[in-house]
C-alpha positions in Angstrom: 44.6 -22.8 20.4 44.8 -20.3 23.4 42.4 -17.6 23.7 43.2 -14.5 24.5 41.1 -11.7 26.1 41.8 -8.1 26.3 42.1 -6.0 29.1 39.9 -3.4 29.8 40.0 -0.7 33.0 37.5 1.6 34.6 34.2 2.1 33.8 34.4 -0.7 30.7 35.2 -3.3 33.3 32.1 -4.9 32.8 32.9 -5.9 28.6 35.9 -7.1 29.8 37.2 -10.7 29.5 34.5 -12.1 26.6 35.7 -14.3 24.1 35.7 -12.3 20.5 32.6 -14.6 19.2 30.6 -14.0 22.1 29.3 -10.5 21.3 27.8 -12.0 18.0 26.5 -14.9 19.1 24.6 -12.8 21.6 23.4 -10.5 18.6 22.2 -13.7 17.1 20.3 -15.0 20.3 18.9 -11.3 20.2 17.2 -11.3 17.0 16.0 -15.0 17.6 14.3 -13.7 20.8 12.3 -11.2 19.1 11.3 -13.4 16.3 10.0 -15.6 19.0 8.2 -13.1 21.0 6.6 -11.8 17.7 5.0 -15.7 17.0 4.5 -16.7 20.4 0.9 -15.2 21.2 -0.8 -16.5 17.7 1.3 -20.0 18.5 -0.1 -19.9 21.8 -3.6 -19.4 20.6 -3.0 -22.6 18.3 -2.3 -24.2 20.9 -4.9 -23.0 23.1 -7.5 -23.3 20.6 -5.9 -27.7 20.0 -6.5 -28.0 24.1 -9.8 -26.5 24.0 -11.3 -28.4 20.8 -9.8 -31.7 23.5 -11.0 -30.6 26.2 -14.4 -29.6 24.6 -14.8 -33.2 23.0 -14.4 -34.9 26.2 -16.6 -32.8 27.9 -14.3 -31.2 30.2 -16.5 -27.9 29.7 -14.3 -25.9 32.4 -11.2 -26.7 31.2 -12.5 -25.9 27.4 -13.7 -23.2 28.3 -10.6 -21.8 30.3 -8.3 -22.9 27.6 -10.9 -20.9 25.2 -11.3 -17.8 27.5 -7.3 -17.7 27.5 -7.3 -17.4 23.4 -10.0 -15.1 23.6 -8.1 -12.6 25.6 -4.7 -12.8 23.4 -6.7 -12.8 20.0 -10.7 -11.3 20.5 -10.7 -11.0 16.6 -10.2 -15.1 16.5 -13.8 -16.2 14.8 -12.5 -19.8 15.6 -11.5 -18.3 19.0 -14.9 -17.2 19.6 -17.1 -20.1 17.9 -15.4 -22.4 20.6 -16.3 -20.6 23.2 -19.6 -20.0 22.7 -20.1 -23.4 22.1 -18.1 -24.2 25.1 -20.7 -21.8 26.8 -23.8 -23.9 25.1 -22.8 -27.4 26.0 -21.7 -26.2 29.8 -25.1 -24.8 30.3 -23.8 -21.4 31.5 -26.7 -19.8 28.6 -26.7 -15.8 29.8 -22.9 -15.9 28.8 -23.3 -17.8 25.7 -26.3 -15.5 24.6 -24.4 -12.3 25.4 -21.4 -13.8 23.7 -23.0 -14.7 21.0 -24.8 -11.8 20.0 -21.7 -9.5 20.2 -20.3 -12.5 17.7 -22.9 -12.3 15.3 -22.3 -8.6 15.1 -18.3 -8.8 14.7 -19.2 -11.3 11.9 -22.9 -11.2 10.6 -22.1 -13.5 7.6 -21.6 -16.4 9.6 -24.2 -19.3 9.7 -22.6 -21.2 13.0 -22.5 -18.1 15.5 -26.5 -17.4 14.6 -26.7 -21.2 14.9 -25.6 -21.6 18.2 -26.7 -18.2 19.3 -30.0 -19.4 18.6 -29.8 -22.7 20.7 -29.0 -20.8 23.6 -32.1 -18.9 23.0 -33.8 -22.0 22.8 -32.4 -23.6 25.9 -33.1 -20.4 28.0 -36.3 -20.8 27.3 -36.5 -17.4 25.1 -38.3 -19.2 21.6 -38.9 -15.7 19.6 -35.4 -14.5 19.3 -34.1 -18.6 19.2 -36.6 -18.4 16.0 -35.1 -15.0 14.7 -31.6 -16.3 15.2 -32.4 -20.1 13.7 -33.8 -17.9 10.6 -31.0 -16.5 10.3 -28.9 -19.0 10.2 -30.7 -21.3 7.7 -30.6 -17.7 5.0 -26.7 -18.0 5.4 -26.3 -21.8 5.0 -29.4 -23.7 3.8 -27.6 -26.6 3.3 -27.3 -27.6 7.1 -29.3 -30.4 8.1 -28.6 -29.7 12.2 -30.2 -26.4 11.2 -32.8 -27.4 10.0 -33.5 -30.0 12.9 -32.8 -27.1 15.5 -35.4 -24.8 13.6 -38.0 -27.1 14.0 -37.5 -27.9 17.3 -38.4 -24.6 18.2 -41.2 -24.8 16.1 -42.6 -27.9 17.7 -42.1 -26.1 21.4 -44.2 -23.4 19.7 -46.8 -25.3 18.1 -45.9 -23.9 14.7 -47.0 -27.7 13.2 -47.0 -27.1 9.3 -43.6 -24.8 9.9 -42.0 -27.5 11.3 -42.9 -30.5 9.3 -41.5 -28.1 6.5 -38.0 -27.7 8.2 -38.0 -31.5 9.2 -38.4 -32.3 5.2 -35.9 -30.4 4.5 -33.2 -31.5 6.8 -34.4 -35.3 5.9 -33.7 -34.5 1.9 -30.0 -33.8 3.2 -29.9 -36.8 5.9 -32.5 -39.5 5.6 -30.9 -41.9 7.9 -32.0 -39.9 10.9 -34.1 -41.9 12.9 -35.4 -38.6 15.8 -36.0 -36.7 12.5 -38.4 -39.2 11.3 -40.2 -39.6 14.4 -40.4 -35.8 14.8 -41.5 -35.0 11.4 -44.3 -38.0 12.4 -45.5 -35.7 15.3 -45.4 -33.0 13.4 -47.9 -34.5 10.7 -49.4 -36.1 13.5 -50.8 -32.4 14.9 -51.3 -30.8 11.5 -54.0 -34.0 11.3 -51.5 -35.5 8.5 -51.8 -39.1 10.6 -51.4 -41.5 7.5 -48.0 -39.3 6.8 -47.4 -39.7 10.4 -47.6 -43.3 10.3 -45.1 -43.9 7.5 -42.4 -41.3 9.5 -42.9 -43.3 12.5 -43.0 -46.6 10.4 -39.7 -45.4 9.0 -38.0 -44.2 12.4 -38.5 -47.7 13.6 -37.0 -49.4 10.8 -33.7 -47.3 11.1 -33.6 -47.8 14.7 -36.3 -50.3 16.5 -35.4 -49.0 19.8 -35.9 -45.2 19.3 -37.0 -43.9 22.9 -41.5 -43.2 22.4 -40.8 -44.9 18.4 -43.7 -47.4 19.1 -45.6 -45.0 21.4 -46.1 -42.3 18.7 -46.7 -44.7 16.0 -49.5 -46.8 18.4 -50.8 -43.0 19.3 -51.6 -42.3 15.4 -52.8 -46.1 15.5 -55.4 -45.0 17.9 -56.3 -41.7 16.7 -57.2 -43.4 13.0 -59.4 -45.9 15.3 -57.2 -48.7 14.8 -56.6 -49.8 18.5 -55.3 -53.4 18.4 -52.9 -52.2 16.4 -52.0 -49.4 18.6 -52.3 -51.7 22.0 -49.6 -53.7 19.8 -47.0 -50.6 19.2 -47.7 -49.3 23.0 -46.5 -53.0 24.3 -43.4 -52.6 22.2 -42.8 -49.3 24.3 -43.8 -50.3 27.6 -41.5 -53.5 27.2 -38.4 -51.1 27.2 -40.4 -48.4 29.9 -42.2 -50.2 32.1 -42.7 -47.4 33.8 -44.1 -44.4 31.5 -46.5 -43.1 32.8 -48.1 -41.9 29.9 -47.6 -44.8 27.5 -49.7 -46.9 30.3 -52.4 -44.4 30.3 -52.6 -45.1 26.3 -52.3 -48.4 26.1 -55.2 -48.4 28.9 -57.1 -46.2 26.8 -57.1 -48.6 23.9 -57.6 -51.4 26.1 -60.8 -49.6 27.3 -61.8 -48.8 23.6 -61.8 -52.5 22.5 -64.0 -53.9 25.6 -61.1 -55.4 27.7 -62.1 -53.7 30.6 -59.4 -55.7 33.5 -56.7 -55.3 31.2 -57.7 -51.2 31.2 -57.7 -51.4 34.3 -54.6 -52.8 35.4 -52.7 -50.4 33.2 -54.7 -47.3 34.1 -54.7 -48.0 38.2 -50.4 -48.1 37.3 -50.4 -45.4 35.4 -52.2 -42.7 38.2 -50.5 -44.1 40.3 -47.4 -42.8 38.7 -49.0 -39.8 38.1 -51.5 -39.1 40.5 -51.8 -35.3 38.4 -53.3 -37.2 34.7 -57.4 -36.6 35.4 -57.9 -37.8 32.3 -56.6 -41.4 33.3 -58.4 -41.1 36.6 -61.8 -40.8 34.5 -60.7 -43.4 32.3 -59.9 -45.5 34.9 -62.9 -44.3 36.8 -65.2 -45.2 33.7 -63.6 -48.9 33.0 -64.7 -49.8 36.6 -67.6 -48.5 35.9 -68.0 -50.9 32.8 -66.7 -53.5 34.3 -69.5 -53.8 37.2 -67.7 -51.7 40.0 -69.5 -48.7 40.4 -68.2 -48.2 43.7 -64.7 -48.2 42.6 -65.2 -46.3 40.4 -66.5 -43.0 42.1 -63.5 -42.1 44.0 -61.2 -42.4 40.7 -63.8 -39.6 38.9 -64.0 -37.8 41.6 -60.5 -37.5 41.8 -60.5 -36.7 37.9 -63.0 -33.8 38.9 -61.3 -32.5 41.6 -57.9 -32.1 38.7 -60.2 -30.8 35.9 -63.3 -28.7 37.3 -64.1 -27.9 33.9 -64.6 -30.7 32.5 -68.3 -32.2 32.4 -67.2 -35.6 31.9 -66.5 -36.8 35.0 -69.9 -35.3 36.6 -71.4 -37.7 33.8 -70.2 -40.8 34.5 -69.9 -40.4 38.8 -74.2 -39.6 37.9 -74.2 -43.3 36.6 -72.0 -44.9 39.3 -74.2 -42.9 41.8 -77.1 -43.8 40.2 -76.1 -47.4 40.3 -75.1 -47.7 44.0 -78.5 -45.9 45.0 -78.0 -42.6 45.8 -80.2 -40.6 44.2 -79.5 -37.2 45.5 -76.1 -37.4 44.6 -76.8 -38.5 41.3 -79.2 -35.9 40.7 -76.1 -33.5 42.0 -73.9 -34.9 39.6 -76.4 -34.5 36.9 -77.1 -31.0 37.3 -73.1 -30.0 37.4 -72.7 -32.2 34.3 -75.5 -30.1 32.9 -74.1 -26.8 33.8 -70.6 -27.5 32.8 -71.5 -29.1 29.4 -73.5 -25.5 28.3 -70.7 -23.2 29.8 -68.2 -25.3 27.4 -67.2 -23.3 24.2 -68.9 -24.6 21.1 -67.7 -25.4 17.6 -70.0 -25.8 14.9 -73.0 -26.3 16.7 -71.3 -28.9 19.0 -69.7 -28.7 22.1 -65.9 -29.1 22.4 -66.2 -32.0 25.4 -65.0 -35.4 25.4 -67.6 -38.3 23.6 -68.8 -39.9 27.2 
């Protein structure tokens, strides 16, 4: 079949020579376009929002959170939109952008549990407790139900000293997920400062059980060992930790500690000489240190280690007490007598509880 085109002349010259099907195939291409254009931007978000979530679970934070700006920008009504990025925000650090996106979040869409969530983290992370508080609160009215809620709540509690507040939170969040071993062990320390330490024992106990190699497990549950009096038992637990951090400071210092309190005075030593020694700042393993030479015959080793502990707590009366023994046992009299006389002095100035002053047995 031959087609045949009209002729046209003049100013129509340019509709001339089309093919008669051409002019509604075009109409059709037309519509189609404008169809297209009117999906594209809520398509693109989709799509947008598929390459942030990716991006965001690999921890590719600047490519989250560009894919995530981008949506926000073609949709700023998007709650999904906006819950990315701010976490996005959270997990990249950048926390004065996820704060002041969060909080014009929460008041687009006050109803939802996630945005207060994470608004309060970044509270939290800044460093700004009573408003992570207010936001945590908030969330946990809207969705009670929530055990990372709960575990973020009492986090901020802890940080606050808020004990009894957040052993309350850290129940509640183990009724919804009782395999969580961090739970358990922060419930323990919880217990553990609201003087609950048989509770705190049994947290720890079962912290261990769901994970024997939870980071300070043994440390905490050999601390509330020692604080019930039970030091073998607690030298036992410490060993466990050191054997995975050798070099903790503060778990040497403990186990030296009980060492000291059950008469093996080299063994105190050892540990207590390693653990100022990685921290040179811990006066109260200086005077512990200082008083385990002492009881162990070295008197003159021992007076530079409670002097140093002294020298990091002038306060403190305990020190002055034991360097007056160690001075008194090397012969120096006059020193002692010093030493004596500041014990003296810093021992009344101390604050008094019940008739007893708040210092350190000696």
């Amino acid at each position: 079949m031959q087609i045949r085109f009209r002729q046209c002349s003049g100013s129509h010259h340019a509709g001339c020579l089309r093919p008669p099907w051409l002019a509604s195939n075009l109409l059709l291409i037309f519509i189609v376009s404008i169809v297209a254009a009117a999906q594209s931007p809520d398509q693109h978000v989709k799509v947008l929002l598929r390459s942030g979530q990716a991006a965001l679970d690999a921890g590719d934070f600047a490519r989250a959170a560009s894919d995530f700006e981008q949506a926000e920008r073609l949709s700023p009504e998007n709650l999904e939109v906006n819950r990315g990025l701010l976490l996005t925000y959270l997990q990249a650090g950048r926390l004065a952008e996820a704060a002041e996106l969060g909080r014009n979040a929460v008041a687009r869409w006050p109803g939802d549990a996630q945005l207060w969530h994470w608004l309060g983290l970044a509270y939290f992370k800044a460093g700004q407790n009573s408003p992570a508080l207010e936001a945590l609160q908030r969330s946990e009215k809207l969705d009670s139900a929530r055990f990372d809620i709960h575990f973020d709540l009492a986090l901020v509690q802890l940080q606050q000293d808020q004990y009894p507040l957040a052993a309350d939170e850290l129940e509640k969040a183990i009724k919804l997920k009782s395999s969580d071993p961090l739970a358990h062990v922060l419930l323990g320390r919880a217990y553990q400062n609201s003087n609950r330490t048989l509770l705190a024992v049994e947290q720890f106990q079962i912290a261990l059980r769901l994970d024997p190699k939870i980071p300070l497990g043994h440390y905490h549950l050999g601390f509330a060992y020692a604080s019930l009096g039970r030091n073998q038992e607690a030298i036992t637990e410490y060993e466990k930790e050191i054997a995975s951090a050798p070099e903790n400071p503060e778990v040497l210092y403990q186990l030296g500690r009980s060492l000291l309190e059950t008469g093996d005075y080299k063994s105190a030593i050892a540990c207590l000489q390693k653990a100022t020694q990685l921290n040179p700042q811990n006066a109260d393993a200086f005077y512990d240190l200082g008083k385990a030479l002492l009881l162990n015959g070295d008197a003159q080793a021992a007076i530079p280690a409670l002097r140093r502990s002294a020298e990091l707590k002038p306060t403190d009366p305990s020190p002055h007490y034991q360097l007056a023994r160690a001075l008194t046992k090397i012969g120096t009299a006059d020193e002692a007598r010093q030493e004596w006389k500041r014990f003296d002095e810093l021992k009344k100035a101390q604050p008094q509880n019940g008739g007893m002053a708040s210092g350190r047995v000696q």
